[in-house]
DOZAMAR-406235 format. One record per residue (C-alpha): residue number from 1; x, y, z. Coordinates in Angstrom, 3 decimals. Example, Ala and Ser with C-alpha at 12.3 -4.5 7.8 and 13.67 -1.06 7.14 Angstrom:
2
<r resi="1" east="12.300" north="-4.500" up="7.800"/>
<r resi="2" east="13.670" north="-1.060" up="7.140"/>
This chain:
362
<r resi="1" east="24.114" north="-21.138" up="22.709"/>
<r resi="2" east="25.854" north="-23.061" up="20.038"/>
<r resi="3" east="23.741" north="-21.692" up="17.048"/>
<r resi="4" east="23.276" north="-18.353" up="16.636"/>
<r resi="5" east="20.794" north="-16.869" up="14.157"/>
<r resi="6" east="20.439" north="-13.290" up="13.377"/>
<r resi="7" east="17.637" north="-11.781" up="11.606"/>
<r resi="8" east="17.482" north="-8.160" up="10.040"/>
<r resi="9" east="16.406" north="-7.244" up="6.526"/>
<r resi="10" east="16.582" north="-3.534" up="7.217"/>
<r resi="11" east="19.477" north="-1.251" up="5.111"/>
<r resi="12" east="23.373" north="-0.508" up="6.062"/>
<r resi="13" east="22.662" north="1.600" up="8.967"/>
<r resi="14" east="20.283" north="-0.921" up="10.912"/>
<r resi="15" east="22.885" north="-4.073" up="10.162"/>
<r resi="16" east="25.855" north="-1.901" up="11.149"/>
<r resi="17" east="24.190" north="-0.721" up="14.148"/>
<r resi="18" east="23.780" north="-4.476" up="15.124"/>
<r resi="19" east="27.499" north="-5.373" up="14.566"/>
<r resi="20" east="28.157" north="-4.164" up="18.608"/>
<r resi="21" east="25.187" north="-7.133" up="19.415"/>
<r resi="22" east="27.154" north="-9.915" up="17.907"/>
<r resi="23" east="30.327" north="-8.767" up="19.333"/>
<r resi="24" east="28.567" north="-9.584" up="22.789"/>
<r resi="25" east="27.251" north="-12.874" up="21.454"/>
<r resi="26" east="30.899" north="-13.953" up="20.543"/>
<r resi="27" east="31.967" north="-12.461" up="24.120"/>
<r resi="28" east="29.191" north="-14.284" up="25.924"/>
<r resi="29" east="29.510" north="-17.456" up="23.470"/>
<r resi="30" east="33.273" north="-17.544" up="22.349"/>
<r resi="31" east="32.463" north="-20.561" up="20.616"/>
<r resi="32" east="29.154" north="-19.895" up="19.227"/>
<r resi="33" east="28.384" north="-19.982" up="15.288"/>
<r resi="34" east="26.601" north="-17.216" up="14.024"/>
<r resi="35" east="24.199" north="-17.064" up="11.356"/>
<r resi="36" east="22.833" north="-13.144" up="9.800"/>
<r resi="37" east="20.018" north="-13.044" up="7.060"/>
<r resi="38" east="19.922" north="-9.570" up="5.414"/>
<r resi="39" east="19.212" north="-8.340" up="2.548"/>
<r resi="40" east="21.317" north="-8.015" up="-0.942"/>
<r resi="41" east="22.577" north="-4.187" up="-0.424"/>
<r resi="42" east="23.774" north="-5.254" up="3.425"/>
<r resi="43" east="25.631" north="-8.608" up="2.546"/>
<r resi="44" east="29.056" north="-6.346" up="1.675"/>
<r resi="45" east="29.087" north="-4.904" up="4.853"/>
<r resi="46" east="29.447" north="-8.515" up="6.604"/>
<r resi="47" east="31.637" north="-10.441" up="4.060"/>
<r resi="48" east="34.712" north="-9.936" up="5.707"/>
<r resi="49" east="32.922" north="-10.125" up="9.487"/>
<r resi="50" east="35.296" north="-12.893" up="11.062"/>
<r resi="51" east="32.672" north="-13.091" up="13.763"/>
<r resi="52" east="29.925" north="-14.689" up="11.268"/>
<r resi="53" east="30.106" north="-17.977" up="10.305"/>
<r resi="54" east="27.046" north="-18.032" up="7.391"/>
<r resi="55" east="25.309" north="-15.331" up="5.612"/>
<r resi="56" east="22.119" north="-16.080" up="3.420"/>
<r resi="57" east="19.996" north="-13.107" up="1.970"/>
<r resi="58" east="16.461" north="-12.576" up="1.570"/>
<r resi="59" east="15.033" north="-9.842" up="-0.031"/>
<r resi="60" east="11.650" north="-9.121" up="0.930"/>
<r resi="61" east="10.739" north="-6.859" up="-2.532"/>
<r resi="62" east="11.563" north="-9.409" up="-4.511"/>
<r resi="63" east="9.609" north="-12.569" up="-3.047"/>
<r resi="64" east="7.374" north="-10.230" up="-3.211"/>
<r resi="65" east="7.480" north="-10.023" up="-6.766"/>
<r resi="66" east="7.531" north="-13.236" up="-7.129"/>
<r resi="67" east="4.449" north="-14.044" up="-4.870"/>
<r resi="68" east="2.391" north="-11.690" up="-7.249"/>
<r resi="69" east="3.414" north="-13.914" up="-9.878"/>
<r resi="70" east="3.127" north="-17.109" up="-8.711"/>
<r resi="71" east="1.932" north="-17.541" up="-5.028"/>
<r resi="72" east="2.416" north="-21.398" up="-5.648"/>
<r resi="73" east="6.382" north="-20.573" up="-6.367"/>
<r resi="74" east="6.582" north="-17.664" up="-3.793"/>
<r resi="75" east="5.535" north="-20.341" up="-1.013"/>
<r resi="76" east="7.678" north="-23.280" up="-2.598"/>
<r resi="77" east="11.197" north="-20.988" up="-2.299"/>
<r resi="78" east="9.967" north="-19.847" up="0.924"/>
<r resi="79" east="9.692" north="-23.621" up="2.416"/>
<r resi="80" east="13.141" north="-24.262" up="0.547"/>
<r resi="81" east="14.568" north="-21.238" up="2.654"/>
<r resi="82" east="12.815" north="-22.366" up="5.824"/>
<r resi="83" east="14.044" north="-25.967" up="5.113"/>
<r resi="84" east="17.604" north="-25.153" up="5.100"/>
<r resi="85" east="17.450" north="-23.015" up="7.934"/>
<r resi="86" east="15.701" north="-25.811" up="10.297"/>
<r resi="87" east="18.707" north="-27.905" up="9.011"/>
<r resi="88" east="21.051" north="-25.496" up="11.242"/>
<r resi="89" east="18.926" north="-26.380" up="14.062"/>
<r resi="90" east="19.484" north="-23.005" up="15.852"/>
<r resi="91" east="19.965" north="-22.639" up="19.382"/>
<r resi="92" east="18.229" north="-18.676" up="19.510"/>
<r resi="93" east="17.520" north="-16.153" up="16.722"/>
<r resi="94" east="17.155" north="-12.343" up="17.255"/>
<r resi="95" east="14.777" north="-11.057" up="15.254"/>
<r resi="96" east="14.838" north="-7.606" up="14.099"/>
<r resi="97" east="12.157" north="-7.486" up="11.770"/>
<r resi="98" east="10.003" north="-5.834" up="13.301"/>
<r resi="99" east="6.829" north="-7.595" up="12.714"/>
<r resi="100" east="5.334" north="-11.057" up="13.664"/>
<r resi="101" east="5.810" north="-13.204" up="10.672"/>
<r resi="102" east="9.818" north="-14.102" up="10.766"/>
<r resi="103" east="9.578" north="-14.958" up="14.541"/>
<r resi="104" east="6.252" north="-17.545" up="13.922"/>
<r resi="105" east="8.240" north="-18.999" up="11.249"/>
<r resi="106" east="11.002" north="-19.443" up="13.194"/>
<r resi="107" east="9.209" north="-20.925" up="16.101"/>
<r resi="108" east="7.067" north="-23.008" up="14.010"/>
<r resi="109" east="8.518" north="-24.156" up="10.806"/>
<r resi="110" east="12.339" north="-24.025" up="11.608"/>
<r resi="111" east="11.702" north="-24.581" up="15.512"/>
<r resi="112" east="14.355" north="-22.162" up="17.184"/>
<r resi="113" east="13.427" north="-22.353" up="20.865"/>
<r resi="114" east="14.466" north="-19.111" up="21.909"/>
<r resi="115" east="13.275" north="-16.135" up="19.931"/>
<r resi="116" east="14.342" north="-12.813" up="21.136"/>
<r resi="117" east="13.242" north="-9.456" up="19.192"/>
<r resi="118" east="11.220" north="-6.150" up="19.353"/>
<r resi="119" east="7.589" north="-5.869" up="19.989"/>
<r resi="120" east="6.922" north="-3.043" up="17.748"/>
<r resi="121" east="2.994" north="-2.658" up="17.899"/>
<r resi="122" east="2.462" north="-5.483" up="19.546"/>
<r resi="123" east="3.480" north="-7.797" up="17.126"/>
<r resi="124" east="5.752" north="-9.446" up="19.431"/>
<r resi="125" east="3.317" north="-12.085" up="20.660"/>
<r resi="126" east="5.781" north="-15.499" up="18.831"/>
<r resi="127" east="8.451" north="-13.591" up="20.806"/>
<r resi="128" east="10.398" north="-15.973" up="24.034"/>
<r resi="129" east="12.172" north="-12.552" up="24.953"/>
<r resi="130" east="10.970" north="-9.257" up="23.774"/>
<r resi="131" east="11.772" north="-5.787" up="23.795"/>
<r resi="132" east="8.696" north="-3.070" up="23.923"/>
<r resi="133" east="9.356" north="-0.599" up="21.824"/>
<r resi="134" east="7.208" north="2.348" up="19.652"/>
<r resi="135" east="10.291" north="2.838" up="17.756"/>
<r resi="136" east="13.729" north="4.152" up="18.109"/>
<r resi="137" east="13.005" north="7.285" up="19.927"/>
<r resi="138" east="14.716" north="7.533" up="23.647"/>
<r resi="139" east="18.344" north="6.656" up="22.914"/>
<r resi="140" east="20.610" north="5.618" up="20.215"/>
<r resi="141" east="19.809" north="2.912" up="17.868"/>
<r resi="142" east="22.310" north="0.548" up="18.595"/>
<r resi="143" east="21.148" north="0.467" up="22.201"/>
<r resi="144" east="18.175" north="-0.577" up="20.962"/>
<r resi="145" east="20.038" north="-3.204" up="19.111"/>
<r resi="146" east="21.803" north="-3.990" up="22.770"/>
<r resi="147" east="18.676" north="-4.204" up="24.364"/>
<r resi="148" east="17.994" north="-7.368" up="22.789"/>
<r resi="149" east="21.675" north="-8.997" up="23.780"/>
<r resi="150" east="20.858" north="-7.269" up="27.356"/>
<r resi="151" east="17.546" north="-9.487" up="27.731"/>
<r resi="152" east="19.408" north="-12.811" up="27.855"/>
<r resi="153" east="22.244" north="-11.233" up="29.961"/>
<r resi="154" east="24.846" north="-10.737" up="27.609"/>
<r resi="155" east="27.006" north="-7.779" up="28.271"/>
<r resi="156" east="26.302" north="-4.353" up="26.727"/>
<r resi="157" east="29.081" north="-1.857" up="27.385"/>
<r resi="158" east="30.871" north="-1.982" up="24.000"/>
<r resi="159" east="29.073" north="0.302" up="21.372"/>
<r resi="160" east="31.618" north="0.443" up="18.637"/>
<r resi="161" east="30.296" north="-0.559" up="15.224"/>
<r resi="162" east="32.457" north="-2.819" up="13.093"/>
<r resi="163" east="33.066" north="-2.932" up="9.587"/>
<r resi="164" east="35.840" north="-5.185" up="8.325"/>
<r resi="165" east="37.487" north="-4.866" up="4.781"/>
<r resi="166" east="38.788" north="-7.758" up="2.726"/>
<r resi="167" east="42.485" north="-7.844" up="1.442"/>
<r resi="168" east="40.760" north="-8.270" up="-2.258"/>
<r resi="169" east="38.893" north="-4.842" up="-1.433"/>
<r resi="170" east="41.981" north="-3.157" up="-0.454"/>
<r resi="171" east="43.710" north="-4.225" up="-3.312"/>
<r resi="172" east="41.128" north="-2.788" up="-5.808"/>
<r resi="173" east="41.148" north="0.432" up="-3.913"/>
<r resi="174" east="45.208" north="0.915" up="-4.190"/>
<r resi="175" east="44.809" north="0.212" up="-8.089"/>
<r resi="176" east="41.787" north="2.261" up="-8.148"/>
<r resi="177" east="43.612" north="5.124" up="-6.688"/>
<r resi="178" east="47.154" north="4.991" up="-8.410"/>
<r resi="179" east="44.835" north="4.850" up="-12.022"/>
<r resi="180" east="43.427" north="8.022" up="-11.219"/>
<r resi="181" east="46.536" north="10.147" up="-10.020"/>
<r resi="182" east="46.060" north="9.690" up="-6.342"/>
<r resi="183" east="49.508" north="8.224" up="-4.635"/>
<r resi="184" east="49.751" north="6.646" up="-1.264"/>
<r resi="185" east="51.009" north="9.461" up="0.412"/>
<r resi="186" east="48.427" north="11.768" up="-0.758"/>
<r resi="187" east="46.251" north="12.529" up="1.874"/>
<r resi="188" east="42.309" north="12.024" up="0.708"/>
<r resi="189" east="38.788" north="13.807" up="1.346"/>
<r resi="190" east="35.552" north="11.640" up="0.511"/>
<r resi="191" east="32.465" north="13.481" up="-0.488"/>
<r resi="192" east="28.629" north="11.636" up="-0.388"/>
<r resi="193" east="26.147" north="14.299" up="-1.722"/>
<r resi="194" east="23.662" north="11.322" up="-1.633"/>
<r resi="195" east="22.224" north="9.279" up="1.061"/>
<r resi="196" east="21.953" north="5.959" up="-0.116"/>
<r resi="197" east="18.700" north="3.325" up="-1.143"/>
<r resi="198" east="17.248" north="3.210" up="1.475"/>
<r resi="199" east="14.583" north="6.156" up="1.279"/>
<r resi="200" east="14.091" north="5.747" up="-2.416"/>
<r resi="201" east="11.972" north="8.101" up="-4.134"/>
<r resi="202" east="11.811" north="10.642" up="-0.904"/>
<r resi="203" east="15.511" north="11.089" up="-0.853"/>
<r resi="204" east="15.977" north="14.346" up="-1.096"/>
<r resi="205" east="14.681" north="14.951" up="2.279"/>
<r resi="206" east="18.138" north="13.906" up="3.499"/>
<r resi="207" east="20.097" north="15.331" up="0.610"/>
<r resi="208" east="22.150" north="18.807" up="1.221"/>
<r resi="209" east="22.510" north="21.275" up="-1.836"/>
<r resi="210" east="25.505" north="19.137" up="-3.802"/>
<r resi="211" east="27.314" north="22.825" up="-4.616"/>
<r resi="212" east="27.421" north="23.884" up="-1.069"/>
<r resi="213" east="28.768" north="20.137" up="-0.990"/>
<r resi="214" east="31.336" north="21.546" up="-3.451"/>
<r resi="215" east="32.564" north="24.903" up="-1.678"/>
<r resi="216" east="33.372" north="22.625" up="1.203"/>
<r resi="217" east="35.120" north="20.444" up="-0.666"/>
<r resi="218" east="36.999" north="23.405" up="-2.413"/>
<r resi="219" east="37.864" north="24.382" up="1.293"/>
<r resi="220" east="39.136" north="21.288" up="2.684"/>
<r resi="221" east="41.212" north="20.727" up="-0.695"/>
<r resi="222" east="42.893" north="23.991" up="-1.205"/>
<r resi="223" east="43.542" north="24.506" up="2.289"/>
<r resi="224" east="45.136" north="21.452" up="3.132"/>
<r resi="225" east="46.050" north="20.124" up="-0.163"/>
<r resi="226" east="43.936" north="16.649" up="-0.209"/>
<r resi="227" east="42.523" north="15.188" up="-2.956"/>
<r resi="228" east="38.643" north="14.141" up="-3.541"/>
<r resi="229" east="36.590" north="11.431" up="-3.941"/>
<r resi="230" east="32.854" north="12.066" up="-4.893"/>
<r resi="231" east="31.277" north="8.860" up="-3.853"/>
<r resi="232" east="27.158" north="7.487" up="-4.879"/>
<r resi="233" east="25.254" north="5.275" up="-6.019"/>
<r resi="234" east="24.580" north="4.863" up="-9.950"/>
<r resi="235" east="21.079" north="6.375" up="-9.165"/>
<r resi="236" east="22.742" north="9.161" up="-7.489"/>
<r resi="237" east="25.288" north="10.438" up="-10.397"/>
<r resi="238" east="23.246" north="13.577" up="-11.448"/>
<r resi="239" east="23.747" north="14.503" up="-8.054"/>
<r resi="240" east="27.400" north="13.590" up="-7.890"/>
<r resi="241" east="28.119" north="15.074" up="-11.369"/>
<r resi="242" east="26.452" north="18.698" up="-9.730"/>
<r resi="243" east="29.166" north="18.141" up="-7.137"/>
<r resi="244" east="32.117" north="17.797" up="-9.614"/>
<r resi="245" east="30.615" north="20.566" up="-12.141"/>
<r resi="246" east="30.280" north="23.124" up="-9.132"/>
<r resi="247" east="33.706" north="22.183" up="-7.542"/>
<r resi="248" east="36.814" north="24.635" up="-8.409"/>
<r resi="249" east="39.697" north="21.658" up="-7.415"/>
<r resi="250" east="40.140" north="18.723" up="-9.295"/>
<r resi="251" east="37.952" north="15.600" up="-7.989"/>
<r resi="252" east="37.645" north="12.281" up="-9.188"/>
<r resi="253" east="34.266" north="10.547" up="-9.531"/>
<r resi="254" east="33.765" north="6.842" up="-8.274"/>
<r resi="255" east="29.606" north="7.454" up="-8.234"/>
<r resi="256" east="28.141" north="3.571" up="-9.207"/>
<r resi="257" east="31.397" north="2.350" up="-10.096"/>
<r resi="258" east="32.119" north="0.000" up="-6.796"/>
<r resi="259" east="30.555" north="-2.811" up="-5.019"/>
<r resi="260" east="30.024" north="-2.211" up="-1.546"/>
<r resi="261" east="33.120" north="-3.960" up="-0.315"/>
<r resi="262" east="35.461" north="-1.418" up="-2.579"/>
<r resi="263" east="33.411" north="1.528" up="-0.981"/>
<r resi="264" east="34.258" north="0.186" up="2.065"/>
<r resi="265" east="37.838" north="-0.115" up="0.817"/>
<r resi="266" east="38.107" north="3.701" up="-0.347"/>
<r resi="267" east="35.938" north="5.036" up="2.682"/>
<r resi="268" east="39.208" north="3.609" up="4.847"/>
<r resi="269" east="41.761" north="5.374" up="2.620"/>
<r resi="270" east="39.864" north="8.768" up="3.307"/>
<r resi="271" east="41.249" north="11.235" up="6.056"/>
<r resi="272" east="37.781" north="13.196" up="6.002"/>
<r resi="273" east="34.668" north="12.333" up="5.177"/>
<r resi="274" east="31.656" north="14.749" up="3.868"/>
<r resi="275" east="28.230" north="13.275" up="4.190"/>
<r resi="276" east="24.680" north="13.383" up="4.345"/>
<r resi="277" east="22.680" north="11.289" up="6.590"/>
<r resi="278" east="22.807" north="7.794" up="5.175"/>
<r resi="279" east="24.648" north="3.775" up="4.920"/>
<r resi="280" east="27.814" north="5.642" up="3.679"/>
<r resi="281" east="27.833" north="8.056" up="6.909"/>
<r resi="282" east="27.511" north="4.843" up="9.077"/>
<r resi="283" east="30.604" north="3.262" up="7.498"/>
<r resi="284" east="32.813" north="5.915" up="7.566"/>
<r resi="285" east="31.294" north="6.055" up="11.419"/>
<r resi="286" east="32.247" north="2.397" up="11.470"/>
<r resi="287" east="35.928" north="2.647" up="9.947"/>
<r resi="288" east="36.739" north="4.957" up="12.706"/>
<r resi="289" east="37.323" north="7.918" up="10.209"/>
<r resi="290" east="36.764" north="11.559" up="10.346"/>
<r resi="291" east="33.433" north="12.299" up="9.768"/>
<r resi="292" east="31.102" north="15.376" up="9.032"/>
<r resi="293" east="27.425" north="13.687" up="8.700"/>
<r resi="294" east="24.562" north="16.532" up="7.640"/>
<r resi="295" east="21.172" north="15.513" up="9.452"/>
<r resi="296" east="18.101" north="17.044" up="8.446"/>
<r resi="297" east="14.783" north="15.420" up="9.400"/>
<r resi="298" east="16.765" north="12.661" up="11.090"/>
<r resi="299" east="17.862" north="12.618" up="14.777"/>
<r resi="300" east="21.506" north="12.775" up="15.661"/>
<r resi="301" east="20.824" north="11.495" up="18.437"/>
<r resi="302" east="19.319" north="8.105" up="17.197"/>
<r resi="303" east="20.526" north="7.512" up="14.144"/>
<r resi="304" east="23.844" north="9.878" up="14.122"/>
<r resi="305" east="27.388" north="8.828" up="14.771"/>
<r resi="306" east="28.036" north="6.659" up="17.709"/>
<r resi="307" east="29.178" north="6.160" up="20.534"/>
<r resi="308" east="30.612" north="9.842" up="21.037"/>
<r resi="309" east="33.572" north="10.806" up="19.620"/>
<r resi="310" east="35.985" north="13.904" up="18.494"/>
<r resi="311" east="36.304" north="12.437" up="14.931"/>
<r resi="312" east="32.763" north="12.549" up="14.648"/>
<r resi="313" east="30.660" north="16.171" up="14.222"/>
<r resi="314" east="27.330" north="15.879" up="12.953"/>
<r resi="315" east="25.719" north="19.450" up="11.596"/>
<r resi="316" east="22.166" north="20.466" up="11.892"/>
<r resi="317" east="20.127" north="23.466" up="11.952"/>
<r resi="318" east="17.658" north="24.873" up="14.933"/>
<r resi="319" east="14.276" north="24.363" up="13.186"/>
<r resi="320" east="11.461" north="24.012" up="15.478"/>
<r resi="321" east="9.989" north="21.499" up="13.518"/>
<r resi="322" east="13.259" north="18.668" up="13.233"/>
<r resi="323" east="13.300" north="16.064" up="14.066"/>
<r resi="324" east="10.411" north="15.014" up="12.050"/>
<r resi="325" east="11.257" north="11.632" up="11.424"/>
<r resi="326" east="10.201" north="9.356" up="13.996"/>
<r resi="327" east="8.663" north="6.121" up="14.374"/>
<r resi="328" east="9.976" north="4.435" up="11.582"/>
<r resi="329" east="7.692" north="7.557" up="9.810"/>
<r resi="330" east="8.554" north="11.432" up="8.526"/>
<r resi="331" east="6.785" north="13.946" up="7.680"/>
<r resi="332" east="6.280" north="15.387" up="3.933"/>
<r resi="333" east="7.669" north="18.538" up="3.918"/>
<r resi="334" east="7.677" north="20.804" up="1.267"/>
<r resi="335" east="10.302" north="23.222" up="2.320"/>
<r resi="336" east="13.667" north="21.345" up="3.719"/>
<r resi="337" east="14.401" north="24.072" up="6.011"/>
<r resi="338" east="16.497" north="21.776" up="8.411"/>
<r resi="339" east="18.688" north="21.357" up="5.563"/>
<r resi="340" east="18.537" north="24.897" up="3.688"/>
<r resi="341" east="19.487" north="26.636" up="6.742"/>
<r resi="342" east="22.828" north="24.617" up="6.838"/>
<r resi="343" east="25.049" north="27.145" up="5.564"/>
<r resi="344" east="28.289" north="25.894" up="4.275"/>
<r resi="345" east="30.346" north="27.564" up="6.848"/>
<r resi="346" east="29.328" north="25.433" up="9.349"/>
<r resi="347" east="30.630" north="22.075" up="7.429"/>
<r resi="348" east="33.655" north="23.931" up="7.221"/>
<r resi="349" east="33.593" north="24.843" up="10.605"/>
<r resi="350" east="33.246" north="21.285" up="11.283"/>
<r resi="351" east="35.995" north="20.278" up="9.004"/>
<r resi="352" east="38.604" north="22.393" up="10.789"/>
<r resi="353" east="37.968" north="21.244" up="13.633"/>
<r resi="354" east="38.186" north="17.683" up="12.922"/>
<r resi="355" east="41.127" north="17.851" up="10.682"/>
<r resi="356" east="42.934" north="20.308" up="14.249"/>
<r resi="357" east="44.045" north="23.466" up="11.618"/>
<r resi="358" east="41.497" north="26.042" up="13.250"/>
<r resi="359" east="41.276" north="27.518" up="10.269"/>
<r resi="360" east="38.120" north="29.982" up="10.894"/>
<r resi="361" east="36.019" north="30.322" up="7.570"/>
<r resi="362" east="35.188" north="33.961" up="6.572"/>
């Protein structure tokens, strides 16, 4: 397998939780190129990747867009993407899209002969290889992921994601950090009261109160002395500012102010990372850092840090009713409970632990 393409136009998490599958395609294929179309928000996490040859991007809301517009142009950039993928003439693609369309085109228009993916509701049936699944429900996501590397042989033992950051990145994050009072030697806490895109409008169902955000923060910086970083998206800076405003320590705010690369940068310089549920979560999982992740309808489980690890605690509450979210579908609650009923002693708790003080909280 010469060519190599990869196909997943899902957020962070999902292309993170594939980076383990193409470290068994380069173990099985040393010499293989490999190929990964994502979308826009995912392309930072595989930049710097030294195990991917090409990246392209295609964003499914905005063809889309365009294809209410103009079907004629929607279907002329679509044959000018398909075009220049045939020109790779690919050995095998894995297809995580989860429908039926990317692996007919693939077979049919850019003719890969070997098509591996998931055949979520059936809609395997262009699949060569496929994986039956009714979502990720059973076992962690990236053995899902696994599972597809595992049909064709390949081997599946190593788990750990990978997220690699550029010397540029790095660069920006040391100049970042001496501008705002923050030396090298100063030891650093990162904070993500959001959760990232990727639920949109229904965010807050993975969103913990942003001032019980703060008193752990507080905790973690007056009792060990390290300085914070409140991290988000621009659409997330209401909830970032509440952070800050509630917070009695000093913190600096880097809410929409880097790409994802020089997240990625300041994420590494952390000791301790604070989180909800979310992209952020997975790289901090991913940079091998300590992490507290908050899960509320989401399951730990599945979608929680990975493979097991003492830097890694994630913190949920007993309700009967969580996890909700499953399928690929959650319910609508009305009342958060799984998250309300985290208290912020438990983060703390968590934080102690992780950062070996066992300091108790009251």
């Amino acid at each position: 397998m010469k060519k190599v393409l990869i196909i997943n136009p899902f957020g962070i998490g999902d292309v993170l939780f594939s980076t383990p599958l193409v470290k068994a395609i380069k173990k099985k294929y040393p010499g293989s190129d490999i190929t990964y179309v994502c979308n826009k928000r995912a392309l930072g996490i595989l930049i710097a990747n030294p195990r991917i040859s090409k990246l392209h991007v295609f964003e499914k809301d905005e063809y889309r867009k365009v294809w209410a517009e103009s079907k004629v142009r929607a279907l002329r950039d679509l044959y000018r993407f398909l075009r220049m993928l045939k020109k790779e003439k690919f050995d095998i693609v894995f297809d995580a899209s989860l429908g039926y369309m990317a692996s007919l085109l693939m077979g049919l228009v850019v003719g890969i002969p070997v098509r591996v993916g998931f055949n979520y509701r059936d809609r395997g049936k262009f699949l060569t290889h496929k994986l039956n699944i009714k979502g990720f429900n059973d076992k962690h996501a990236i053995d899902y992921y696994l599972g597809l590397g595992g049909l064709l042989g390949l081997d599946t033992d190593d788990k750990e994601m990978e997220l690699f950051v550029g010397a540029a990145d790095k660069a920006w994050a040391r100049d970042f950090l001496a501008k705002n009072g923050i030396s090298d030697k100063d030891e650093v806490c990162g904070v993500i009261p959001g959760c990232g895109a990727s639920w949109g409008k229904d965010a807050n169902y993975r969103r913990w109160s942003p001032w019980k955000f703060a008193e752990v923060a507080d905790h973690v910086s007056m009792t060990y002395g390290y300085k914070t970083l409140v991290f988000g998206e621009g659409s997330e800076s209401s909830v970032c500012d509440d952070v800050t405003a509630n917070m009695k320590a000093p913190s600096t705010q880097v809410c929409g102010k880097t790409t994802i690369g020089q997240l990625a940068a300041l994420l590494d310089r952390c000791s301790i990372i604070l989180t909800n549920d979310g992209g952020p979560s997975h790289m901090s999982v991913a940079l091998k850092k300590n992490v507290v992740a908050i899960f509320g309808p989401v399951n730990e489980k599945i979608y929680g840090p990975y493979p097991p690890s003492k830097k890694h605690i994630a913190v949920t509450s007993h309700e009967p009713c969580r996890p909700c979210y499953k399928n690929f579908k959650y319910s609508k609650c009305t009342t958060f409970d799984c998250l309300k009923n985290i208290k912020p002693k438990d983060v703390i708790l968590a934080a102690d632990t992780l950062l070996k003080k066992g300091v108790m909280p009251a």
